[in-house]
C-alpha positions as CSV (number, residue, x, y, z in Angstrom):
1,X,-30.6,-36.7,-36.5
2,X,-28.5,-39.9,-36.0
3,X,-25.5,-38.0,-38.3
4,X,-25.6,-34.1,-35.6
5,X,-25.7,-37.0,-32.9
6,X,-22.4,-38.9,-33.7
7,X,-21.0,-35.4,-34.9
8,X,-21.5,-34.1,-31.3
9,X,-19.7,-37.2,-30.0
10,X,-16.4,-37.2,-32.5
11,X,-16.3,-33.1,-31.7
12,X,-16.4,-34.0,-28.1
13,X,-13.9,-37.4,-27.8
14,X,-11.8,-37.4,-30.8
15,X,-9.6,-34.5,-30.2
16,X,-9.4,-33.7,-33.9
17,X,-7.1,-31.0,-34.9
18,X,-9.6,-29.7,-37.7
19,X,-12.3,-27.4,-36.2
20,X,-15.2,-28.6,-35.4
21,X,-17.3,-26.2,-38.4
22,X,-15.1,-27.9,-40.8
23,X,-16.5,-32.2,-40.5
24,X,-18.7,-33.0,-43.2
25,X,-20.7,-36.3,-42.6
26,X,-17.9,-37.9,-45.4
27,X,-15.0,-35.7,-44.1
28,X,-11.9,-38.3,-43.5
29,X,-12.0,-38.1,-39.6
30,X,-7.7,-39.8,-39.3
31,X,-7.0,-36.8,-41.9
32,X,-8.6,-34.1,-39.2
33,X,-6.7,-35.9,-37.2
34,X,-7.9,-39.1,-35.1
35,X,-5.7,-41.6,-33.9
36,X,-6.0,-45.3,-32.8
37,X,-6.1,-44.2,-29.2
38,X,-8.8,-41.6,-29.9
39,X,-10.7,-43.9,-32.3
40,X,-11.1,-46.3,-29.4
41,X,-12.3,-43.4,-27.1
42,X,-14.8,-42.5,-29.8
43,X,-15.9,-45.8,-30.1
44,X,-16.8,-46.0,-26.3
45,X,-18.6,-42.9,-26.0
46,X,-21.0,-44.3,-29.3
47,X,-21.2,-47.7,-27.8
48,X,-22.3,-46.0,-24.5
49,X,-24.5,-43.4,-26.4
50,X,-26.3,-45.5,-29.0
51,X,-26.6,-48.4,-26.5
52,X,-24.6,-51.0,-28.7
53,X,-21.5,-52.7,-29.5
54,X,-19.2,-52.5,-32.3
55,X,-18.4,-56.7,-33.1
56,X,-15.1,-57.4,-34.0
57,X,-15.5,-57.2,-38.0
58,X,-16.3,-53.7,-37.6
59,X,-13.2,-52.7,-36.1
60,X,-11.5,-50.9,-38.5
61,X,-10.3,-47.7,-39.9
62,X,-13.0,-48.0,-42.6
63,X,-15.7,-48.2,-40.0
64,X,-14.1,-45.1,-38.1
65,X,-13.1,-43.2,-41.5
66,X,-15.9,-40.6,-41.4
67,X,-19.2,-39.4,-39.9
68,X,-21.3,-41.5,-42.3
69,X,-19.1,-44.5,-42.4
70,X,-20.2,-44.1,-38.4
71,X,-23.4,-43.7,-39.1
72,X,-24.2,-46.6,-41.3
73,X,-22.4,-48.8,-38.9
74,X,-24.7,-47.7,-35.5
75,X,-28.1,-48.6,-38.2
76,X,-26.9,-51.7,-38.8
77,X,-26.5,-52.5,-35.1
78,X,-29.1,-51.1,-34.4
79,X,-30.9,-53.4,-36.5
């Protein structure tokens, strides 16, 4: 459930130029097309979403790369 979640939020703030039926949960998201701006747009609409805050060591492209990457990084804040 988490994964359709955070899928709903890159289709809706990362302005990807893939379509939105093409994102696997390991598809690279900066090869469909997200940039730094977008990636910090994404990662404020999570934050607000998922009530929780990305610490500095977890900003980076490999935290951003995909859906799962995403994923894995919201469960461990969240726990």
């Amino acid at each position: 459930m988490i994964v359709e979640q955070i899928r709903d939020i890159v289709i809706q703030h990362a302005r990807l130029s893939s379509k939105p039926e093409e994102l696997g949960p390991t598809s690279d998201l900066y090869t469909a097309g997200l940039t730094s701006l977008t990636t910090v747009h994404l990662m404020l609409a999570l934050e607000d979403h998922f009530s929780v805050e990305f610490p500095d060591k977890m900003l980076s492209r490999k935290t951003f790369e995909s859906i799962q990457s995403i994923s894995e990084a919201i469960s461990e804040l969240q726990s």
